[in-house]
N, C-alpha and C positions, 0 to 999 in steps of 0.2 A: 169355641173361640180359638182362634190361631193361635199361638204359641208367637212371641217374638224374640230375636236375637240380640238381645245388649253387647255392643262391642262394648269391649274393653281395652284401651289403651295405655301403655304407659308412658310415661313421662320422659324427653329426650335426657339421653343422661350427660349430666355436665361435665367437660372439657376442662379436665385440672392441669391448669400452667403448671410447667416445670419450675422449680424453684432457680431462682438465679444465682448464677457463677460456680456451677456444678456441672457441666457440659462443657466440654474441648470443642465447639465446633470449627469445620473449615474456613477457608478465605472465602468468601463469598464472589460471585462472578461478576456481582453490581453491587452499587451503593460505595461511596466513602471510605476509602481505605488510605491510612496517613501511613507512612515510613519515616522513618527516621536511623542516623548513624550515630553509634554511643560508644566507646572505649570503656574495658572494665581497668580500671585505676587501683594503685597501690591498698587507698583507703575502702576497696567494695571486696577485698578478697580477706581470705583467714590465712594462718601461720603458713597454709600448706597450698596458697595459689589457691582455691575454690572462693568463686564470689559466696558471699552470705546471704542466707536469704532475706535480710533486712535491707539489703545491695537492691537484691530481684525487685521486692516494693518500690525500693526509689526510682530506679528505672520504669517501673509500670507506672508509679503517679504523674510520672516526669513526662511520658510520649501523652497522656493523656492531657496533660495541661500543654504539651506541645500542641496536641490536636486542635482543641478548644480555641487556642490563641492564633494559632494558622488562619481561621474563620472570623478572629475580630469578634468573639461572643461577648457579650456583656459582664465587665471586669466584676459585676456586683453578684453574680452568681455563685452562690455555693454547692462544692457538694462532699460529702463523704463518701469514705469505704465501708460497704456495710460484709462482706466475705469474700475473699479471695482464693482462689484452688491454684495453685500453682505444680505443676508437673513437670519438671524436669527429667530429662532424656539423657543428655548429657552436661558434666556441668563447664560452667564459662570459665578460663582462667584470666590470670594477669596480663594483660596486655592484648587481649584479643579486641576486637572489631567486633562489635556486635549490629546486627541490623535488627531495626522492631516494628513492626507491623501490625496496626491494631485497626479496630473497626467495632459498629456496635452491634449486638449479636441478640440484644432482645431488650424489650420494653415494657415499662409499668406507668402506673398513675405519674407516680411522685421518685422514680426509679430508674435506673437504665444498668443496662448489661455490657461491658466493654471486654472484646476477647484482645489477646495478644500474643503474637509470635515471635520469638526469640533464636534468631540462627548468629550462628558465628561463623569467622573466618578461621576457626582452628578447630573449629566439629561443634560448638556448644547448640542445643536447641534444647529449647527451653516452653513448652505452651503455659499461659495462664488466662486465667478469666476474672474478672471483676465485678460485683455488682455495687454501684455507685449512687446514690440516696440525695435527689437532690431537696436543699432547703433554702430556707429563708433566712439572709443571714443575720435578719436582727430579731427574730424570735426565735432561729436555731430551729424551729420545727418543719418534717417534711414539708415540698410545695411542687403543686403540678409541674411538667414539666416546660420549659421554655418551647413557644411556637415555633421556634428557628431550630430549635434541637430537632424535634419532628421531620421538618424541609431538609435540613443540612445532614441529619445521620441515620434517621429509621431506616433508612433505602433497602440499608444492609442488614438491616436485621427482618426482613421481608416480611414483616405483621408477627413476627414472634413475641408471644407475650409471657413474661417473668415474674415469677413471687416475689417478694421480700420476706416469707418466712423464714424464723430460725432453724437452723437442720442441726447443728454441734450440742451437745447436749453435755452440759457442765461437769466435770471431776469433781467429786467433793472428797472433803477431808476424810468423810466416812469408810467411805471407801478401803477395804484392809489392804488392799497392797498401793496405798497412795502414799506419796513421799509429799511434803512440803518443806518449801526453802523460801526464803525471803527476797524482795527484790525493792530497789527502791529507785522510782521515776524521779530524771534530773532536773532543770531548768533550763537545760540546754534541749531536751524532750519535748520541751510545749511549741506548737505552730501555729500559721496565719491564724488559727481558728479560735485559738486559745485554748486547745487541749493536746493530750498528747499524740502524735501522730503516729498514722497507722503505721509506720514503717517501724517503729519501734514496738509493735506489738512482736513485731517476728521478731528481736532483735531477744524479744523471753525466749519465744521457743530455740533461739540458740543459745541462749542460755543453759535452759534445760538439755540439750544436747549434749554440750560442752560437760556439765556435772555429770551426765550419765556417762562418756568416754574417759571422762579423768576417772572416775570409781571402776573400771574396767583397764586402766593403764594408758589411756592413746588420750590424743590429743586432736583437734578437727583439721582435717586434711592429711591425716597421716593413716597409714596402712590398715592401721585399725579401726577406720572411718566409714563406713559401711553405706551412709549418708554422702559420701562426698561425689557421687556421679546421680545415677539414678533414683528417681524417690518420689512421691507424689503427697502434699499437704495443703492441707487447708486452715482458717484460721476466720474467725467473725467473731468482731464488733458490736458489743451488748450494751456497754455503758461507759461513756468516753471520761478517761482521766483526764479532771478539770486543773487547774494551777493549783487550787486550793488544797487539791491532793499531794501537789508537790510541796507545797509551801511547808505543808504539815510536817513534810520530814516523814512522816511514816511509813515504813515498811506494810509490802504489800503481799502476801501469801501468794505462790503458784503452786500448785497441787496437780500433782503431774503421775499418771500411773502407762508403767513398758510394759508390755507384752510383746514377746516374741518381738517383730522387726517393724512396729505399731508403739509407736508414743502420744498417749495426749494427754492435754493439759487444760487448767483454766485459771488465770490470773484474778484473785477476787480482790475487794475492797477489804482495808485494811480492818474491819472488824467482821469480814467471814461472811456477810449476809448481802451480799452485789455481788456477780460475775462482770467481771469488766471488758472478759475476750476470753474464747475458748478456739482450739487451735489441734489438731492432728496431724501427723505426721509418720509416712508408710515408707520403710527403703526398702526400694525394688530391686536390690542387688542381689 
C-alpha cells in the first residue's frame, strides 16, 4: 500500500495592532489635516518662561475640539483621553506663536488616535499623540464610533488600526525607593464631563517635578531644570476622579519613584487600592 503525505499546515499568524498613542508618526500626504494658530500666554508658562506640561494638554484638547467643530460634528458626542505621549524637542516659551497640526493617525472599535505637531516661531517643536475613547454621554460607557468620523477623518490614518490597551504599569507604595506625597483635586478641576480633566492629570506630574527640584535646590525653569527643553512623557487614564472625590476633601497619594533622568508615578485613590493615572517622564538632556 502507498504510503501518503499529510500536509501540515499552520495557522496564519495574527497581526497585533500597535497600541495607541505610543508612535510619533509623520504628516500624512492625504486625509484631513486641521491647522490652527495659538500664543503661549503668561498663564501656560512656569517661573522660568517654559510652557507646563499641563499648558501642552490644553492646547492638544483645544485643536482637537477645534477640529471636530470646524466639521459641525454632533454637539452630543463625547470623548475622552485615554494616554497621551508627549515629546518635546524643544520647549515653547512666553509669548511665542505656536502653529498646530493634527490629524488622525489610527483607529479602533470604540477609539481613535489623534497625532499633533507643534512648531514655533522662536524654535519650539513639540510632537504628541493621543488616544481618545469615544462614549456615550449618558451611560458614560465606550461607543462605536460615529459614521461621519470614518468619512471625515480615517483618510489619514490609511486603515491603521490601534489598541486601547494599558502599557503604564502602576508605582506602588511597596516599592523601596518610592516616595509619597499628598495631592488634593479642586472644584475648579472638575469639566464638561463631570470629572477631573485630563489636563490636570499632568498638572501632578509637575508637581512631582517641582518637589523633586526643590529637594535638589532649583526651581522649574531655572538652570537646574534639566526638564525645561528636551524630554519625552507619557501619562494614561485608569479611573477618572468624579466630583465626589473632590467633594470629599480627601487627599490623594501620588507615589512617584527617580531613577536616574526617568521619573514615574501614579496617582491612586484616596484609600490606596485605584490607580487613577500613571504617567512617565524621561529628560533627554
Amino acid at each position: 500500500m502507498a504510503g501518503s503525505v499529510i500536509a501540515v499546515t499552520s495557522p496564519e499568524p495574527q497581526i497585533r495592532r500597535p497600541n495607541g498613542a505610543e508612535e510619533l508618526l509623520p504628516i500624512p500626504p492625504v486625509g484631513r489635516i486641521f491647522r490652527c494658530l495659538r500664543p503661549v500666554r503668561w498663564a501656560d508658562v512656569d517661573s522660568g518662561g517654559r510652557v507646563r506640561l499641563d499648558a501642552i494638554a490644553r492646547l492638544l484638547q483645544d485643536v482637537a475640539t477645534d477640529d471636530t467643530a470646524e466639521l459641525e460634528l454632533d454637539e452630543h458626542e463625547a470623548w475622552v483621553v485615554r494616554r497621551t505621549l508627549i515629546h518635546q524637542h524643544r520647549a515653547a516659551e512666553s509669548g511665542e506663536s505656536l502653529e498646530l497640526a493634527t490629524f488622525c493617525s489610527g483607529i479602533g472599535s470604540r477609539w481613535a488616535e489623534r497625532r499633533i505637531v507643534v512648531t514655533g516661531d522662536c524654535g519650539a517643536r513639540i510632537d504628541a499623540v493621543a488616544l481618545w475613547v469615544h462614549l456615550d454621554p449618558i451611560s458614560g460607557r465606550p461607543k462605536l464610533l460615529p459614521p461621519r468620523f470614518r468619512t471625515d477623518f480615517a483618510a489619514a490614518a490609511a486603515g491603521r488600526e490601534v489598541t486601547a490597551r494599558q502599557v503604564i504599569d502602576p508605582v506602588r507604595a511597596v516599592d523601596p525607593e518610592a516616595i509619597t506625597q499628598a495631592w488634593h483635586p479642586r472644584s475648579s478641576d472638575i469639566d464638561i464631563l463631570d470629572h477631573v480633566n485630563n489636563a490636570v492629570g499632568w498638572a501632578v506630574v509637575e508637581q512631582v517635578l517641582a518637589t523633586q527640584l526643590a529637594v535638589k535646590g532649583f526651581f522649574p525653569g531655572s538652570a537646574g531644570d534639566q526638564r525645561a527643553d528636551s524630554f519625552r512623557a507619557a501619562i494614561e487614564f485608569r479611573d477618572a476622579i468624579g466630583r465626589d472625590v473632590v467633594e470629599s476633601g480627601a487627599a490623594l497619594p501620588i507615589v512617584s519613584v527617580a531613577e536616574d533622568r526617568t521619573t514615574r508615578l501614579t496617582l491612586w485613590s484616596a484609600d490606596g487600592s485605584t490607580p487613577h493615572l500613571s504617567a512617565s517622564f524621561e529628560s533627554l538632556v
